[in-house]
N, C-alpha and C positions, 0 to 999 in steps of 0.2 A: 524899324519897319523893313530892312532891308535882309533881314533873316526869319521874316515872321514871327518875331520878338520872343526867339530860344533864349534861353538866356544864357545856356549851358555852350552854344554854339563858338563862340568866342571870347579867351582869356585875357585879360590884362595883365602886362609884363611890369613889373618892377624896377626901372633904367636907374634907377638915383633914391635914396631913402623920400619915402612918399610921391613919389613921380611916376605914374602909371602909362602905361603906352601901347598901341598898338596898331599896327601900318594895316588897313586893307582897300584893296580895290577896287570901286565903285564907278560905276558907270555916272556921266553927267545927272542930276537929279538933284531931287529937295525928298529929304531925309530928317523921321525921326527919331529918338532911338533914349534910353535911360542907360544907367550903370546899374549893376547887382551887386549885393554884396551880402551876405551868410542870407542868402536871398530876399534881401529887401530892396526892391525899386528905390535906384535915385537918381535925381536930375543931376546934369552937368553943372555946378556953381560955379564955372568958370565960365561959360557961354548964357548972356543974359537972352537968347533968342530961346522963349518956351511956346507952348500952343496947346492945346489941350485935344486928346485924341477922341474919336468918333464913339470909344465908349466912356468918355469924361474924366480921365486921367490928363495930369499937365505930363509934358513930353519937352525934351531937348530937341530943337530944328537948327537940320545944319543945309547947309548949301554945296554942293560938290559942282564948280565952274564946266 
C-alpha cells in the first residue's frame, strides 16, 4: 500500500541462497503489501498477520512503531 501497489517499484535482493531482503524507509503506520514473483501476487508466509483489502484480495499487514 505504500507505493500504490507497483509492483515493478521495488526489487528483492538475494542476501543468502533463498533469503530475500530489502531495507526501506517508512514513516510510522500500518501497512499492507504482497511479494511478486514472474508476476504472481503472494503473501508473506512468514508473517501470520493477513486482512483482506477493500477490493477483496488477502494482504500481508505489517506494523512500522
Amino acid at each position: 500500500s505504500f507505493n500504490a501497489w507497483d509492483p515493478f517499484m521495488y526489487e528483492l535482493r538475494e542476501t543468502e541462497p533463498g533469503l530475500y531482503t530489502i531495507i526501506l524507509e517508512l514513516p510510522k503506520g500500518s501497512y499492507y503489501y504482497l511479494f511478486y514473483k514472474d508476476g504472481q501476487a503472494l503473501l508473506d508466509d512468514t508473517n501470520p498477520a493477513k486482512v483482506y483489502a477493500s477490493d477483496g484480495r488477502a494482504v500481508s499487514h505489517m506494523v512500522v512503531p
